[in-house]
Residue frames as a rotation matrix with the C-alpha (Angstrom) as fourth column:
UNK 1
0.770 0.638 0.024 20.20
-0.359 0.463 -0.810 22.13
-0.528 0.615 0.585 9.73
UNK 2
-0.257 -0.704 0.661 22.54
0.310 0.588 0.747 19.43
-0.915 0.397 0.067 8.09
UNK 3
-0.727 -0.507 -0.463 23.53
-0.299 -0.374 0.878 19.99
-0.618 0.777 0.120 4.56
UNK 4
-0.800 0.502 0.329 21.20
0.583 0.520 0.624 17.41
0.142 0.691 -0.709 3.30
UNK 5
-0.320 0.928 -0.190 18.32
0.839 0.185 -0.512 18.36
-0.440 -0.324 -0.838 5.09
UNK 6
-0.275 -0.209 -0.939 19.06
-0.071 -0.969 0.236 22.00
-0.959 0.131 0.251 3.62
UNK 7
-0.963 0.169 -0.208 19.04
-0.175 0.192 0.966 20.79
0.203 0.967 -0.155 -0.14
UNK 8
-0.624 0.781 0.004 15.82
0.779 0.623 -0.070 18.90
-0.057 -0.040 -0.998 0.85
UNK 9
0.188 0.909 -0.372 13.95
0.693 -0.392 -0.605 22.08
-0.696 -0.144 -0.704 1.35
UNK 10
-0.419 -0.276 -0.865 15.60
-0.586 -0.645 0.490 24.16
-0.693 0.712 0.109 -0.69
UNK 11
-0.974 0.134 0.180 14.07
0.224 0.656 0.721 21.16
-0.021 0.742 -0.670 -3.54
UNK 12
-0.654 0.573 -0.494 10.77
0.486 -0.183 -0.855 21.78
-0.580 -0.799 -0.159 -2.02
UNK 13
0.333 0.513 -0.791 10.22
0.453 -0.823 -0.343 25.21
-0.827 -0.244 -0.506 -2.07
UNK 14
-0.215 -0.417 -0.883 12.50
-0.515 -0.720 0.465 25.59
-0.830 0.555 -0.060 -5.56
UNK 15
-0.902 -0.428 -0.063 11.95
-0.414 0.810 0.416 22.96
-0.127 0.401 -0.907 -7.17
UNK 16
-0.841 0.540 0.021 8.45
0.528 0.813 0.247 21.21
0.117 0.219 -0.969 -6.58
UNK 17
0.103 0.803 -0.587 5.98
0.662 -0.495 -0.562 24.21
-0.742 -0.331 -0.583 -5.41
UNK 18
-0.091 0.241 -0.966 7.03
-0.604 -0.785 -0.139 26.40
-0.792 0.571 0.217 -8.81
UNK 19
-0.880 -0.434 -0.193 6.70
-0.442 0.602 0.665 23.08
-0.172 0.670 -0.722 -10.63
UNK 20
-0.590 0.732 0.341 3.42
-0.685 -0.677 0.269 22.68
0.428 -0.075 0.901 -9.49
UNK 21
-0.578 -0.017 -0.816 3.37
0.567 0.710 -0.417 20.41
0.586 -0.704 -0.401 -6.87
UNK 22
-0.380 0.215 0.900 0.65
-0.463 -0.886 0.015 21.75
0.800 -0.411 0.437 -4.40
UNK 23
0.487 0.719 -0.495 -0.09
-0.016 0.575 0.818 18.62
0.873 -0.391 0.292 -2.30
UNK 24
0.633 -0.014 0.774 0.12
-0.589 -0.658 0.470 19.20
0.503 -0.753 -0.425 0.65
UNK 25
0.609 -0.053 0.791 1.02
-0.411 0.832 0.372 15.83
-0.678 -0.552 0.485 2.09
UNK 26
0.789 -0.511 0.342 3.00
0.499 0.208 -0.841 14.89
0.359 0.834 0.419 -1.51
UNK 27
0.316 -0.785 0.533 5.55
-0.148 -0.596 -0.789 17.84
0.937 0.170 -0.305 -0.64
UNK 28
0.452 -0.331 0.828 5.58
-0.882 -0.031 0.470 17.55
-0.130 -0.943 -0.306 3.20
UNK 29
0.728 -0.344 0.593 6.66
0.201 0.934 0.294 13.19
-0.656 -0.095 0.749 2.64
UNK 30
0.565 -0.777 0.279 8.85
0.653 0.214 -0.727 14.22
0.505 0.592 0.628 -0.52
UNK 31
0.325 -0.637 0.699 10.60
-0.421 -0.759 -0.496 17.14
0.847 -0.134 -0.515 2.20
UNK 32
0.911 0.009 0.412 10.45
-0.306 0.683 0.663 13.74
-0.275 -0.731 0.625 5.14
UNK 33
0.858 -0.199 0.473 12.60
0.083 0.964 0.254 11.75
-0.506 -0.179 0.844 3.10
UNK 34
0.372 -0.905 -0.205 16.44
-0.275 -0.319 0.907 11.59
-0.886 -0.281 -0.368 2.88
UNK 35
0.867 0.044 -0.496 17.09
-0.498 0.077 -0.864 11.32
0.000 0.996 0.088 -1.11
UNK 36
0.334 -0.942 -0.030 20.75
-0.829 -0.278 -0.485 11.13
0.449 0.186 -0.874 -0.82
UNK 37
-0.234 -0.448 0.863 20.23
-0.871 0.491 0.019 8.23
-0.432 -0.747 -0.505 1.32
UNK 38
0.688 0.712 0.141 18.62
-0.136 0.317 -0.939 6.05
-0.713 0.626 0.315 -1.92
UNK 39
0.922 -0.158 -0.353 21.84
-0.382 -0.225 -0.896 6.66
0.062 0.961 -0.268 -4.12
UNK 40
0.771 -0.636 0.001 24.62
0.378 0.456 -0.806 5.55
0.512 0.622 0.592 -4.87
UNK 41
0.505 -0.300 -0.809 27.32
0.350 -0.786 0.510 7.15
-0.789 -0.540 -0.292 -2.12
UNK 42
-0.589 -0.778 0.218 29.30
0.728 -0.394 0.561 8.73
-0.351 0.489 0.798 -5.35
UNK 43
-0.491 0.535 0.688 25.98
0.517 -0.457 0.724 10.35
0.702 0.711 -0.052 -6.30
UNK 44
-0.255 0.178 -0.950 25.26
0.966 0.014 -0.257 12.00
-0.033 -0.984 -0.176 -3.24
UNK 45
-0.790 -0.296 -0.537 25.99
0.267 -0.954 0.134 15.15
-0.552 -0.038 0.833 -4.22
UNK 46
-0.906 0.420 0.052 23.86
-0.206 -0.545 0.813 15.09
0.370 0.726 0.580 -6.87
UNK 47
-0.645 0.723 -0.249 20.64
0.729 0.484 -0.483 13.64
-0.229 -0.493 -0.839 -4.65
UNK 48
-0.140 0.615 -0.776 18.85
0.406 -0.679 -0.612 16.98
-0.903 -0.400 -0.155 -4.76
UNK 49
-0.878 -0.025 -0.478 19.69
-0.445 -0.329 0.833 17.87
-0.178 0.944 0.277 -8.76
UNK 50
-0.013 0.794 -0.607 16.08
-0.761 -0.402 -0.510 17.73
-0.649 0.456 0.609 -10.76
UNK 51
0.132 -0.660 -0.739 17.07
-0.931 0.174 -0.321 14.70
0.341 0.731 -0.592 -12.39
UNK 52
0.888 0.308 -0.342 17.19
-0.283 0.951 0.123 11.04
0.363 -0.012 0.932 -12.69
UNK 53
-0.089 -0.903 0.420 20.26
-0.953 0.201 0.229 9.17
-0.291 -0.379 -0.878 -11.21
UNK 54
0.259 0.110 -0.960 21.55
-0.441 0.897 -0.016 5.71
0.859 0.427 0.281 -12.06
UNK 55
0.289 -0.385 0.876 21.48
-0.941 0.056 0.335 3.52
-0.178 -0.921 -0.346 -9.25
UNK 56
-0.565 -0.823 0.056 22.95
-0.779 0.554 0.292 0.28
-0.271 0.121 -0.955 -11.10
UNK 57
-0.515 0.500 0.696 21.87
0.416 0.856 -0.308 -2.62
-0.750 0.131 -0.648 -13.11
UNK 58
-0.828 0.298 0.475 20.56
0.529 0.135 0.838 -0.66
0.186 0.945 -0.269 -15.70
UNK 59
-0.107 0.994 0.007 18.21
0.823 0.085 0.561 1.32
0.557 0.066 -0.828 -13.42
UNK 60
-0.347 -0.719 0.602 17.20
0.441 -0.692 -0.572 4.35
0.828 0.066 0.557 -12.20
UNK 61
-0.625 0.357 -0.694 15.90
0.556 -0.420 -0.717 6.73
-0.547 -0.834 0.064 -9.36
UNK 62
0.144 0.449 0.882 13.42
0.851 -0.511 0.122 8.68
0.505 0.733 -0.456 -11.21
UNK 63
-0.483 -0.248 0.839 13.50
0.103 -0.968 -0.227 12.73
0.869 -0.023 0.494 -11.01
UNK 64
-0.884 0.141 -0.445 12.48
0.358 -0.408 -0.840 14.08
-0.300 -0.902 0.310 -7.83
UNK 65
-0.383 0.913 -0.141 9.43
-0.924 -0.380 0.052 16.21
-0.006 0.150 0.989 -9.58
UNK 66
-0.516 0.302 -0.802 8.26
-0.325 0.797 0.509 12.58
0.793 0.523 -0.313 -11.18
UNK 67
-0.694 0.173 -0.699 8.02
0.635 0.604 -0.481 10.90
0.339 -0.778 -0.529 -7.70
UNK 68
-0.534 0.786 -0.312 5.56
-0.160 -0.456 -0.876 13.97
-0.830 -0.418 0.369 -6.16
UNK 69
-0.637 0.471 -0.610 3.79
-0.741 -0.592 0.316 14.08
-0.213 0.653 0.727 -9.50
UNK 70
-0.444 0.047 -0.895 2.97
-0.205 0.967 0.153 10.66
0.872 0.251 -0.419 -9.73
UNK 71
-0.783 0.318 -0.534 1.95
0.583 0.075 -0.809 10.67
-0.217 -0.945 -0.245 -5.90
UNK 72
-0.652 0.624 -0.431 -0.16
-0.205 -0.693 -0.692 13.91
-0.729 -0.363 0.580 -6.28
UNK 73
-0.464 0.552 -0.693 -2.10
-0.877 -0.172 0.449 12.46
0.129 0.816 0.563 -9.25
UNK 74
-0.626 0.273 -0.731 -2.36
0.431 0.902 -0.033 8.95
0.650 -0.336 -0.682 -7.56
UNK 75
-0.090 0.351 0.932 -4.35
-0.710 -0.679 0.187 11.13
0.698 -0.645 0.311 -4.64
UNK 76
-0.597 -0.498 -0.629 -3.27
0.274 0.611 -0.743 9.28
0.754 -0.616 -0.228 -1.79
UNK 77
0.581 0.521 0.626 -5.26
-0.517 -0.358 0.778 8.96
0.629 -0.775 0.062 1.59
UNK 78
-0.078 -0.814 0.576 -3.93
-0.960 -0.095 -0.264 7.69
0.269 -0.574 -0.774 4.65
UNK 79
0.527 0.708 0.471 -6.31
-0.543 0.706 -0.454 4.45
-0.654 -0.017 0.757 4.47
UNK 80
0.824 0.135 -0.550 -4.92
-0.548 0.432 -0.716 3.40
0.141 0.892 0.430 1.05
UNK 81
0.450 -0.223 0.864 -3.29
-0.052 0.960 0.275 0.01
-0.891 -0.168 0.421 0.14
UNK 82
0.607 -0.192 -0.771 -0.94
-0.766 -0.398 -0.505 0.77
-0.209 0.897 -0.389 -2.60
UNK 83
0.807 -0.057 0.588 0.93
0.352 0.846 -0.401 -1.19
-0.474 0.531 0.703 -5.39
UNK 84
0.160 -0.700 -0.696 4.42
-0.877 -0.425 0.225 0.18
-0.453 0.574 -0.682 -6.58
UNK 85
0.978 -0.011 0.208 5.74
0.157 0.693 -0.704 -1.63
-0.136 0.721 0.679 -9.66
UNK 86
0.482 -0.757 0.440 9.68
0.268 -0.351 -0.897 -1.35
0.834 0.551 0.034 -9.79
UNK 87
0.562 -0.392 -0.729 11.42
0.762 -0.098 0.640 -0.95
-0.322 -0.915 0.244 -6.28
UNK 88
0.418 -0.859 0.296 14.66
0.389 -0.125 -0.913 -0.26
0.821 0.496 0.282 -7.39
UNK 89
-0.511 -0.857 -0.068 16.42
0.133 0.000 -0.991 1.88
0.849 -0.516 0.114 -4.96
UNK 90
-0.239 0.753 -0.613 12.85
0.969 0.228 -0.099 1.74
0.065 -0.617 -0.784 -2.58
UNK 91
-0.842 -0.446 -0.303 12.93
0.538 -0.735 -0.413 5.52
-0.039 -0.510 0.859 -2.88
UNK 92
-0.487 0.853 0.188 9.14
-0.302 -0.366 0.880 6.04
0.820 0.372 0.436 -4.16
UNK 93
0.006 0.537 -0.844 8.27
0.474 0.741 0.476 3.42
0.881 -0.403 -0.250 -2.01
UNK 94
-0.683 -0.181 -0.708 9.59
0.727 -0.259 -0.636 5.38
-0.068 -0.949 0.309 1.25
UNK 95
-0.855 0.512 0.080 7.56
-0.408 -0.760 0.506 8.90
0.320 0.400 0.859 -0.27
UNK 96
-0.411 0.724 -0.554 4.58
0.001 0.608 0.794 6.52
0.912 0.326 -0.251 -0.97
UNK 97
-0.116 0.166 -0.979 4.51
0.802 0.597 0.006 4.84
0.586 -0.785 -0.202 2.69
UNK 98
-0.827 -0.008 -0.562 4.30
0.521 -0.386 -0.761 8.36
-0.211 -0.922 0.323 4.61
UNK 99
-0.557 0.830 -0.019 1.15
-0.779 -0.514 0.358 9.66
0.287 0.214 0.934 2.75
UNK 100
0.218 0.762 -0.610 -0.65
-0.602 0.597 0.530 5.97
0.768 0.251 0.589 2.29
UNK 101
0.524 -0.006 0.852 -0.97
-0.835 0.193 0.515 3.16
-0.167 -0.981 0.096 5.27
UNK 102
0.226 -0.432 0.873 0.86
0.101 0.902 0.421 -0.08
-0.969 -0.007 0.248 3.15
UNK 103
0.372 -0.322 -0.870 2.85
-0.926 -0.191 -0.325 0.00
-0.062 0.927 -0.370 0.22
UNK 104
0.467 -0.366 0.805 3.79
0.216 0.930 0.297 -3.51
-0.858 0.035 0.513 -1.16
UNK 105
0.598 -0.212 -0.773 6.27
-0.792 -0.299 -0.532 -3.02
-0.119 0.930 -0.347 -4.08
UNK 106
0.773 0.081 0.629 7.71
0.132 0.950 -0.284 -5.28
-0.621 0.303 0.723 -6.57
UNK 107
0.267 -0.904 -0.334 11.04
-0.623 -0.426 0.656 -5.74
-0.735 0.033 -0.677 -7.98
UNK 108
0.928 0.168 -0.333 12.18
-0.325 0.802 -0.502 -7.98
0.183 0.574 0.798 -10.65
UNK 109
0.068 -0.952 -0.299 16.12
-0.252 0.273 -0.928 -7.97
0.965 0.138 -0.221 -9.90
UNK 110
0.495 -0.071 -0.866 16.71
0.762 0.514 0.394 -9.89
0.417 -0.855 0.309 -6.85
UNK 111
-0.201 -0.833 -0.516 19.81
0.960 -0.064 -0.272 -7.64
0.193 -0.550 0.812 -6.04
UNK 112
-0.767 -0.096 0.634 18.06
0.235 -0.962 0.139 -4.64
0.597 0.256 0.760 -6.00
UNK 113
0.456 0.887 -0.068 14.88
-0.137 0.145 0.980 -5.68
0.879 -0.438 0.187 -4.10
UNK 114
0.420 -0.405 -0.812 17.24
0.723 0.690 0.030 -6.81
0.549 -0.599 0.583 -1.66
UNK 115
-0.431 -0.801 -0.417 18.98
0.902 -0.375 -0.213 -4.34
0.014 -0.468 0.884 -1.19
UNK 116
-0.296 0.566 0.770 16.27
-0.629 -0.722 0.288 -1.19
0.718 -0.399 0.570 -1.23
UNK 117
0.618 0.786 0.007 14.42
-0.098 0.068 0.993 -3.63
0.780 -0.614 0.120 1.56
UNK 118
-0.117 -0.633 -0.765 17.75
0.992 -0.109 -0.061 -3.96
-0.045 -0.767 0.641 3.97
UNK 119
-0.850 -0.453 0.268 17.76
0.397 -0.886 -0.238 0.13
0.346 -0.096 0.933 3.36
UNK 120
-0.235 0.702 0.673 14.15
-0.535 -0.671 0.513 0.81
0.811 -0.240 0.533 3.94
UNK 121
0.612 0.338 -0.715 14.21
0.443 0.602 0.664 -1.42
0.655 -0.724 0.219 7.34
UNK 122
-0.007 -0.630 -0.777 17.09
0.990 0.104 -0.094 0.29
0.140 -0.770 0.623 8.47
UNK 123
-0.873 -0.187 0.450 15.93
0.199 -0.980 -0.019 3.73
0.445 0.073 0.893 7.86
UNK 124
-0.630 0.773 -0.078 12.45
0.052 -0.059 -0.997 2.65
-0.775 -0.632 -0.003 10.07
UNK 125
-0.522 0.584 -0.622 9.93
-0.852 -0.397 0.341 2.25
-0.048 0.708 0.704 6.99
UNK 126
-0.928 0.065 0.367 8.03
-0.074 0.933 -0.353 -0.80
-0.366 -0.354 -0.861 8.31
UNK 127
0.367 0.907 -0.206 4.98
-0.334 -0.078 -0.939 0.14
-0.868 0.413 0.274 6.39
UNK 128
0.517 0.008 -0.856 6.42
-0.855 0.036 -0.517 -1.06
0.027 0.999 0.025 3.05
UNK 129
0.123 -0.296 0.947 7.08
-0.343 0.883 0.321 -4.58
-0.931 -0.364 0.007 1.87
UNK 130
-0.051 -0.345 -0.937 9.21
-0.970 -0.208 0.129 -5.20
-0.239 0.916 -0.324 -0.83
UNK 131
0.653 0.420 0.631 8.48
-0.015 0.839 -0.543 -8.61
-0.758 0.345 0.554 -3.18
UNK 132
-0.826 -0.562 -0.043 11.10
-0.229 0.265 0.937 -10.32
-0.515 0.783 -0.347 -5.89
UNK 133
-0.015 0.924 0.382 8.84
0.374 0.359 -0.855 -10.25
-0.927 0.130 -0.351 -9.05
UNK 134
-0.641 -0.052 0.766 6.96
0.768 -0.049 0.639 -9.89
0.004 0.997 0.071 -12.29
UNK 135
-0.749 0.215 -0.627 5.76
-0.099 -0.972 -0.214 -5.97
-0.655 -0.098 0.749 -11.97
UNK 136
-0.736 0.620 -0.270 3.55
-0.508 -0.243 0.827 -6.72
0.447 0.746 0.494 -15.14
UNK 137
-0.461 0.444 -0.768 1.81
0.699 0.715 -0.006 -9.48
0.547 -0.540 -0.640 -13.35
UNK 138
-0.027 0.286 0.958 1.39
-0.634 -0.746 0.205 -7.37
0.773 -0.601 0.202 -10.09
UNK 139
-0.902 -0.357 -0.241 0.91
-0.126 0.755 -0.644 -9.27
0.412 -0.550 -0.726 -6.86
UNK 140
-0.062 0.906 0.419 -2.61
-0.586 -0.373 0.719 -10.42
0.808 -0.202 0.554 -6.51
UNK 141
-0.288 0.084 -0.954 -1.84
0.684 0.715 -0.143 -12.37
0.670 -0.694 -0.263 -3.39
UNK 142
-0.707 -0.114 -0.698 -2.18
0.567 -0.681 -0.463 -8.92
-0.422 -0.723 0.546 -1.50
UNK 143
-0.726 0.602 0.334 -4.80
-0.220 -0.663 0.716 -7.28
0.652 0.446 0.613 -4.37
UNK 144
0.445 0.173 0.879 -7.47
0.738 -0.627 -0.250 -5.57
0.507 0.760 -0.406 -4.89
UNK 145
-0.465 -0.811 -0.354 -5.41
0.881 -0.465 -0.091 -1.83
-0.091 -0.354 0.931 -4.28
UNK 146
0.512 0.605 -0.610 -6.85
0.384 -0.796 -0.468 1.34
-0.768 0.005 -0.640 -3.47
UNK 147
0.614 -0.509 -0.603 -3.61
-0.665 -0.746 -0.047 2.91
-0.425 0.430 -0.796 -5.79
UNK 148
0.448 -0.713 0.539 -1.07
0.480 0.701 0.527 1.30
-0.754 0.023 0.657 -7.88
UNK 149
0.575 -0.504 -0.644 2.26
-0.645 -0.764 0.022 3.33
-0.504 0.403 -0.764 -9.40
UNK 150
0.587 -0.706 0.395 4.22
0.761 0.648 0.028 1.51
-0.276 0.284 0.918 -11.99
UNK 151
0.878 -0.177 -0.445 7.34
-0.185 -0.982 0.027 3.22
-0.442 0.059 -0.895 -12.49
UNK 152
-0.673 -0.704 0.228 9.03
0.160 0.162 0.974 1.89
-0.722 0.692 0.003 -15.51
UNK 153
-0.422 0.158 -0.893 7.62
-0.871 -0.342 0.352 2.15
-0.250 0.926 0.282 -19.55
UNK 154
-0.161 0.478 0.863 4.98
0.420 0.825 -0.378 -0.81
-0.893 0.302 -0.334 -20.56
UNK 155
-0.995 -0.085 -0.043 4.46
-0.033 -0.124 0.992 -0.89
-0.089 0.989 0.120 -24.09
UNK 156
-0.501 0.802 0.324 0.52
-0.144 -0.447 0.883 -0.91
0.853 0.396 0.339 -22.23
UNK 157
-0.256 0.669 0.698 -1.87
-0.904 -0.421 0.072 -1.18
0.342 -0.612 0.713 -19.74
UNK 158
-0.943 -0.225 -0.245 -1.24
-0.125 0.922 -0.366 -4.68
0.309 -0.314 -0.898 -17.99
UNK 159
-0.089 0.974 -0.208 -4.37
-0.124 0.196 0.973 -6.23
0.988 0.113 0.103 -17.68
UNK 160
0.208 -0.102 -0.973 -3.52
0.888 0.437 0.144 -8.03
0.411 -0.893 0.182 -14.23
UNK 161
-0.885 -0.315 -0.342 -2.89
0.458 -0.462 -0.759 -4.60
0.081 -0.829 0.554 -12.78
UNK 162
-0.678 0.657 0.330 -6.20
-0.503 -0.742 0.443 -3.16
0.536 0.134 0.834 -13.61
UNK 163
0.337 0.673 -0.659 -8.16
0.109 0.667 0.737 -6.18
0.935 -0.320 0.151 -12.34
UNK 164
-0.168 0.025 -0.985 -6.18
0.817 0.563 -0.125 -5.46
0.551 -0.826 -0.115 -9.08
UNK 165
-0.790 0.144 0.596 -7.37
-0.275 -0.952 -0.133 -2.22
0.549 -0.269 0.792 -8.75
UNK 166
-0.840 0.450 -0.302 -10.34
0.390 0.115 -0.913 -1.42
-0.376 -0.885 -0.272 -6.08
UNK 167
-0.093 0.286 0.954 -13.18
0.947 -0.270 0.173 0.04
0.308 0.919 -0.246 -7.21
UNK 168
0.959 0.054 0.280 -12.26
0.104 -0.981 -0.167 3.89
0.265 0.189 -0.945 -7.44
UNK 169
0.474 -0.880 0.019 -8.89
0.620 0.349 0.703 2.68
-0.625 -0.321 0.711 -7.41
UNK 170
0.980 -0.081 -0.181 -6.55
-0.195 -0.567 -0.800 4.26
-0.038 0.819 -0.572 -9.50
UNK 171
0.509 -0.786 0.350 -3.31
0.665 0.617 0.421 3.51
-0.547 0.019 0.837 -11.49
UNK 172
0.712 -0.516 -0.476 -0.66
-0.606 -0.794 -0.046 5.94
-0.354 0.322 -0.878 -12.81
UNK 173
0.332 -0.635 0.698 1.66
0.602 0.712 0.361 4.07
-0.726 0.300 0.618 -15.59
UNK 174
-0.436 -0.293 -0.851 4.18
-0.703 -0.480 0.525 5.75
-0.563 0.827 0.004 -18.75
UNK 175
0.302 0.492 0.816 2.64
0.072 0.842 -0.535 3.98
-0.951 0.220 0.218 -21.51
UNK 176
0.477 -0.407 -0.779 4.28
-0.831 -0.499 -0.247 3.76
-0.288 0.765 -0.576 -25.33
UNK 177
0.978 -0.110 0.178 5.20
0.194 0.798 -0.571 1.61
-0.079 0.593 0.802 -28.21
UNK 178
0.355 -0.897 0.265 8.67
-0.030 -0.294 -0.955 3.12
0.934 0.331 -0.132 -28.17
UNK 179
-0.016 -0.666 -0.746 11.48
0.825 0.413 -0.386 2.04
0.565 -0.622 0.543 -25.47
UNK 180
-0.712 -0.572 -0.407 12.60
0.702 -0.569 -0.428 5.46
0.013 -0.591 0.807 -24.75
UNK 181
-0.922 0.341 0.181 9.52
-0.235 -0.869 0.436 7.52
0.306 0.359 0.882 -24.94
UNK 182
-0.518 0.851 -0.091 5.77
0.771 0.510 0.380 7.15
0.370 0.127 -0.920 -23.18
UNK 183
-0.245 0.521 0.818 2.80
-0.533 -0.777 0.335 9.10
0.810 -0.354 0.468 -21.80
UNK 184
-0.903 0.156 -0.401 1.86
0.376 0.738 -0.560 8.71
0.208 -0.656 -0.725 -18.62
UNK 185
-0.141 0.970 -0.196 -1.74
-0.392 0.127 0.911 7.69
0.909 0.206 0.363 -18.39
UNK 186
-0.893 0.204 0.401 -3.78
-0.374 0.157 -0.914 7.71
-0.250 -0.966 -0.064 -15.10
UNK 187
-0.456 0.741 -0.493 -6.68
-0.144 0.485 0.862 5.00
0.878 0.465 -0.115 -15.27
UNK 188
-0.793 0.321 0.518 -9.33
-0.565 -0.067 -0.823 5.08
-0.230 -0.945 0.234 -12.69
UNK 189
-0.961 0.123 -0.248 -11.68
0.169 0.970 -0.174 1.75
0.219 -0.210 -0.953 -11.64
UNK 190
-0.475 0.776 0.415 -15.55
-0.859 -0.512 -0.025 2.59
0.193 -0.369 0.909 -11.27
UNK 191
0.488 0.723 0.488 -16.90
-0.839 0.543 0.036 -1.00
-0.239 -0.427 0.872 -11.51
UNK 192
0.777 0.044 0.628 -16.32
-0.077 0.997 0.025 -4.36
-0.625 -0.067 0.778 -12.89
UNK 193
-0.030 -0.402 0.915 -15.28
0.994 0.083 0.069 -3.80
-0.103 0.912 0.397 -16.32
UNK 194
0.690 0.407 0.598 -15.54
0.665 -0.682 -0.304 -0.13
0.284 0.608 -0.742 -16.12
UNK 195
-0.079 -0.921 -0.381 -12.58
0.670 -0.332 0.664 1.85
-0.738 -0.203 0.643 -16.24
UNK 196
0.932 -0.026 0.361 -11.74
0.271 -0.610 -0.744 5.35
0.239 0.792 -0.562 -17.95
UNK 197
0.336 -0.940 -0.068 -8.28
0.878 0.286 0.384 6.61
-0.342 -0.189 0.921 -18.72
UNK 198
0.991 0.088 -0.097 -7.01
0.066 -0.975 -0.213 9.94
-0.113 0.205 -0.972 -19.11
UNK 199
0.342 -0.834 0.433 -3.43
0.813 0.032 -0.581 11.04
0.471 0.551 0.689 -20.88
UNK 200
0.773 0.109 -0.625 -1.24
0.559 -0.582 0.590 13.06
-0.300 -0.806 -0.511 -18.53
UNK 201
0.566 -0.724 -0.393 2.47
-0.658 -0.685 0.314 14.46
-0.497 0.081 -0.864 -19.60
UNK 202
0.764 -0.499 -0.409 4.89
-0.241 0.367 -0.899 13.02
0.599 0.785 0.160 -22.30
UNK 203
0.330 -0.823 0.463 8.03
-0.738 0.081 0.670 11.33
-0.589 -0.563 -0.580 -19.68
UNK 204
0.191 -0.664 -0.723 11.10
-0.597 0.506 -0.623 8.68
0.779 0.550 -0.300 -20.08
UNK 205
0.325 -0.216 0.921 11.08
-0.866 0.323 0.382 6.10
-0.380 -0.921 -0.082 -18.03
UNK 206
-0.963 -0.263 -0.063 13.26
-0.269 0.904 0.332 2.42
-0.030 0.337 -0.941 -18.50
UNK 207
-0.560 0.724 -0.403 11.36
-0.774 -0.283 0.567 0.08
0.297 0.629 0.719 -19.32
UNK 208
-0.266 0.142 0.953 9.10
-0.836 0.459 -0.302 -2.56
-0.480 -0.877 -0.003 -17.68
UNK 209
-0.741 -0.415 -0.528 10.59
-0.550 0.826 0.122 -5.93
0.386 0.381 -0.840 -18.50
UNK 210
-0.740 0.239 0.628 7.98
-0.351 0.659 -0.665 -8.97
-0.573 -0.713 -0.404 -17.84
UNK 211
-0.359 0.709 0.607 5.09
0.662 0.652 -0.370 -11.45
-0.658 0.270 -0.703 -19.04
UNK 212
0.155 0.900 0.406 3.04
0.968 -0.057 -0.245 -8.73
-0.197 0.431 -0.880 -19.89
UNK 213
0.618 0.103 -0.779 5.31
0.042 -0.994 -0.098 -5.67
-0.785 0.028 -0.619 -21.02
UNK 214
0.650 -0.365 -0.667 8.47
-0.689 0.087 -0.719 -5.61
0.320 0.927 -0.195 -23.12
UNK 215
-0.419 -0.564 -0.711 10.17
-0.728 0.677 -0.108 -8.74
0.543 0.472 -0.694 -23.90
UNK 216
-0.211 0.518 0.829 7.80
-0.904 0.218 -0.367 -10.64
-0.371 -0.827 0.422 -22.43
UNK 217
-0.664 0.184 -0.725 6.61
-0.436 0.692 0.575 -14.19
0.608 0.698 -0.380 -23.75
C-alpha cells in the first residue's frame, strides 16, 4: 500500500467514521479518491490533514469531513443527476460522480474550471462535466436535478437553484448574511412551490460570488 493510499484509510477509519460519517457509499467514494491528487503539489503532504487547503485564486478545497457530510446528507443514489456549484479543484465533483450517475458542476473562474476538468479526464472521471459559470444562476440547460451541492457561502437560497431541483430533489447550501460565517441548510422539493428547509451545522465556506449571491447586480 502506497503512502497515499495509506493516509486515505487511515482518514477513513480516523477521521470520518468517529466523526460520524456512516454512509456507506459516502466513505467507500471519499476512501476511492486520491485527495493529494486535487492539491497543489506543495500541499501534498498535507492532503489527508482534517482541513481546508488553498488551491489558488482565492479558493479552496473544503475539509475532507465537509465533502462526506455534505454527500451523506445530499443522500445520493446511483440514478441521480446532480448539480455541484463551485468546481474549484473538481475534488467534490470526483467523490460526487462515484456514488451518483452525472455530476455537471459549475465554475466561475475560467482557470480553475479548466484546469480541475483536464485533471478529472485524466484521472478517468468521465461521468462529470465541468461548465465556466454563474453558480448562483445554476445551469438550467441540463436541470431539473435529483441533488444539487453548492459549495461556497450565498448570503441565501438562490431561487434559480431551487426551481432546478426535481421533485424530492434536494439541495445542501452554507447560507449567512456574514462573509465568513453560514449555516448549512438542506432544502428538500415536494411539489411546485413546495419546499421545506431544515438548518444543519454552523461551517465557513468562501463565498459564492454571482447574479444572485454576494456582489451580485
Amino acid at each position: 500500500m502506497s503512502e497515499f493510499s495509506m493516509l486515505r484509510k487511515m482518514m477513513v477509519e480516523q477521521q470520518l467514521v468517529r466523526m460520524g460519517i456512516y454512509d456507506k457509499a459516502v466513505l467507500a467514494a471519499m476512501g476511492e479518491v486520491p485527495r493529494e491528487e486535487f492539491v497543489p503539489p506543495d500541499m501534498r503532504r498535507h492532503a489527508y490533514e482534517d482541513g481546508p487547503l488553498p488551491i489558488g485564486q482565492g479558493q479552496t478545497i473544503s475539509q475532507p469531513f465537509m465533502v462526506a457530510y455534505m454527500a451523506q446528507v445530499l443522500e445520493f443514489t446511483r440514478t441521480d443527476r446532480v448539480l455541484e456549484t463551485g468546481a474549484g479543484s473538481g475534488y467534490a465533483a470526483a467523490v460526487v460522480s462515484r456514488i451518483a450517475a452525472k455530476v455537471h458542476s459549475i465554475e466561475r473562474l475560467e482557470t480553475l474550471a479548466v484546469a480541475a476538468r483536464v485533471r478529472l479526464e485524466g484521472l478517468g472521471y468521465l461521468n462529470i462535466h465541468v461548465h465556466v459559470g454563474d453558480g448562483s444562476l445554476g445551469l438550467p440547460g441540463q436541470a431539473p436535478y435529483d441533488a444539487i451541492v453548492v459549495t461556497a457561502g450565498a448570503p441565501w437560497v438562490p431561487e434559480a437553484l431551487k426551481q432546478q431541483l426535481a421533485p424530492g430533489g434536494r439541495l445542501v447550501i452554507p447560507v449567512g448574511r456574514h462573509l465568513d460565517l453560514q449555516e448549512l441548510v438542506r432544502v428538500r422539493r415536494f411539489g411546485a412551490e413546495d419546499y421545506a428547509s431544515e438548518r444543519l451545522m454552523g461551517v465557513r465556506f468562501v463565498p459564492l460570488v454571482g447574479a444572485d449571491g454576494w456582489q451580485g447586480g
